[in-house]
C-alpha positions as CSV (number, residue, x, y, z in Angstrom):
1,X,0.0,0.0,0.0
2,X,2.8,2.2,0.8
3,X,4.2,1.9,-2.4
4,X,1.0,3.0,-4.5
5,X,0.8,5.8,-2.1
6,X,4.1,6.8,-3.4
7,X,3.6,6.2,-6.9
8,X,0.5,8.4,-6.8
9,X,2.5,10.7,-5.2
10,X,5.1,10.8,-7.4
11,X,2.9,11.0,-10.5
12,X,1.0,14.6,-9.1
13,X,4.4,15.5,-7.9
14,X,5.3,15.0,-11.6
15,X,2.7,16.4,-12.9
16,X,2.8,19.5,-11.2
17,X,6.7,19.8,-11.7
18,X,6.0,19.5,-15.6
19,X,3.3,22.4,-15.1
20,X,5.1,24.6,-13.0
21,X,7.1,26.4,-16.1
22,X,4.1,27.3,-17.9
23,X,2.7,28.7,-14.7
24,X,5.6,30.5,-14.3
25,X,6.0,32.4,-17.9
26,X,2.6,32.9,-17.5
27,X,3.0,35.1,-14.1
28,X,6.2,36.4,-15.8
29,X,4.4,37.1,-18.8
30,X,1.5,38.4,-17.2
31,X,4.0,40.9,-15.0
32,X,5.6,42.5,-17.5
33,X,2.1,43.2,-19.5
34,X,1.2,44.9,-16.0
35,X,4.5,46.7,-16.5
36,X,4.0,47.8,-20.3
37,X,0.5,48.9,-19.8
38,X,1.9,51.3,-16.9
39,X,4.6,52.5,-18.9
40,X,2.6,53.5,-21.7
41,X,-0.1,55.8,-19.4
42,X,2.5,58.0,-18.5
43,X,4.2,61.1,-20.3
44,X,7.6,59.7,-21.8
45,X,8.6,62.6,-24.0
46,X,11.4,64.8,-23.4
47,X,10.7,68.2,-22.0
48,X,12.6,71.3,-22.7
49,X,12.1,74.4,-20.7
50,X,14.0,77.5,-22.0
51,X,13.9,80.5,-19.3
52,X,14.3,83.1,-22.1
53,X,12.8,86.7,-20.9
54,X,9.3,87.7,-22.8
55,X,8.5,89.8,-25.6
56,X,6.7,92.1,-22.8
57,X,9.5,92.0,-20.2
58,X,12.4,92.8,-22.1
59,X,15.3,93.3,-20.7
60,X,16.7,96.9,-20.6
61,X,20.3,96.4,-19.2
62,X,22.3,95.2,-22.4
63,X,24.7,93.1,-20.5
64,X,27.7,91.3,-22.2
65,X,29.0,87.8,-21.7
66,X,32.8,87.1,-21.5
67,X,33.2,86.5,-25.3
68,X,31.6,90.5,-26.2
69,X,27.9,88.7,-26.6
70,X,24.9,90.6,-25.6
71,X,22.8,88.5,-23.8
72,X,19.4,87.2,-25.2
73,X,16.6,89.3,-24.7
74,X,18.5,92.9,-24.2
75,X,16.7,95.2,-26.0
76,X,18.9,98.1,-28.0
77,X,16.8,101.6,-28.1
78,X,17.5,104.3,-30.8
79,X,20.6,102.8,-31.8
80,X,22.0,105.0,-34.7
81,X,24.0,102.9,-37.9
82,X,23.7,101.3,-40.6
83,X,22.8,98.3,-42.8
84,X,24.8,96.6,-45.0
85,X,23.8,93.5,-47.6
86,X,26.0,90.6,-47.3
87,X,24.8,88.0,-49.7
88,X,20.7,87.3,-48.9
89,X,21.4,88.6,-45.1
90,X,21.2,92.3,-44.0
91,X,23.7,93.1,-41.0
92,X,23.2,96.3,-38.9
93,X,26.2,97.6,-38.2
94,X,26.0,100.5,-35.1
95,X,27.3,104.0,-35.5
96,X,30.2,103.7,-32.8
97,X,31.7,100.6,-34.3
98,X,30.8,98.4,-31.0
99,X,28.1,96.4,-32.4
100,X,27.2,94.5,-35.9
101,X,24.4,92.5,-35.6
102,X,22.9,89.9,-38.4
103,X,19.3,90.6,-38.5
104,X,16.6,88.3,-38.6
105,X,13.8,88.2,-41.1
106,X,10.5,90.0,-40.4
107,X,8.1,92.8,-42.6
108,X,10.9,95.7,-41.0
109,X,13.7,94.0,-42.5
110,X,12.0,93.3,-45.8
111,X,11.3,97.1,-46.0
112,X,14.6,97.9,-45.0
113,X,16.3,95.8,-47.4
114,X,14.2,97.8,-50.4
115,X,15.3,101.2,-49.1
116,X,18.9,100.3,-49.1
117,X,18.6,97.8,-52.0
118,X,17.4,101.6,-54.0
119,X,20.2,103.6,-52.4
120,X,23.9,102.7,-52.6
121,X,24.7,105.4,-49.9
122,X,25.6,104.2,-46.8
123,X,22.5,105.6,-45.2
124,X,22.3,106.4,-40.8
125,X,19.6,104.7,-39.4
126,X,17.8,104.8,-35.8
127,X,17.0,101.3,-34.9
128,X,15.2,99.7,-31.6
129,X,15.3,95.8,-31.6
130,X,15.9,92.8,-29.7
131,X,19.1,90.4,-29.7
132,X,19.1,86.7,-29.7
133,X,21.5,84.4,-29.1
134,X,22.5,81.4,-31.1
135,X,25.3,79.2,-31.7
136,X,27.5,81.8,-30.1
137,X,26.2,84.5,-32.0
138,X,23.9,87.9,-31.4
139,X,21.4,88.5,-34.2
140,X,18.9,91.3,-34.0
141,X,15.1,91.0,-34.4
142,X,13.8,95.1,-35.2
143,X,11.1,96.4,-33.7
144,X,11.3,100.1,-35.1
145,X,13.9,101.5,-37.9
146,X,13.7,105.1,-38.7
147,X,15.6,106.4,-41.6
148,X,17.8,109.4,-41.0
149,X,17.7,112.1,-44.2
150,X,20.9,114.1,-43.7
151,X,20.0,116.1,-46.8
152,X,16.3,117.0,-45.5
153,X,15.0,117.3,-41.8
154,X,12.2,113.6,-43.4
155,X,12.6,110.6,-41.8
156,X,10.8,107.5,-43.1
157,X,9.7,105.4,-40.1
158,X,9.4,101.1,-40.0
């Protein structure tokens, strides 16, 4: 009698041993579903916050970095120069020799680039804009670019 006992013991011991991988890659399988489902609910793409001052907060202290940048966001008020075509980019180019500036597209510069594209005097200009950085460079966004007429007391105003 003992030894059917342990036969029949042996052959659900057997049995369960030969079921006991499939039950376990089932709970594994079953696991790392729970784990994909959870990872796909949540927000996996990259954010990128830029602390860049606004449009309406400009910054009115031009302050330079060590290389002679200005720093993004200074805003340059009534700056007298002048603009000069350099292939399909305009550069400003300020009165006191300090400052040359690539500027960046907008209706201003489009306007400005027919007045000068007319005139092949190297015409004085007051400019207010903002500068932006990039790649280790200032470029100027303009706001406002009045003309100065030495010959008549006109100005033609952007």
């Amino acid at each position: 009698m003992k030894s059917q006992r342990l036969k029949k013991f042996c052959d659900r011991l057997t049995s369960r041993l030969n079921r006991a991988p499939i039950a376990g890659l089932i709970c594994a399988a079953a696991l790392l579903l729970g784990v994909a489902l959870a990872w796909a609910q949540t927000d996996h793409q990259t954010k990128i916050t830029v602390d860049t001052p606004s449009l309406e907060e400009p910054v009115s202290t031009p302050g330079r970095s060590r290389d002679g940048r200005l720093r993004e966001g200074t805003v340059i008020n009534d700056q007298l120069g002048h603009f000069r075509m350099a292939g399909d980019r305009v550069t400003f180019f300020t009165e006191d020799g300090e400052g040359r500036f690539v500027v960046l597209e907008n209706l201003n510069l489009e306007r400005i680039a027919r007045v000068i594209a007319d005139n092949p005097d190297k015409l004085q200009w007051s400019v207010t804009g903002m500068i932006t950085e990039y790649s280790g460079a200032n470029f100027m966004l303009v706001r406002r670019a009045t003309l100065k007429n030495q010959t008549r007391a006109e100005e033609i105003i952007f």
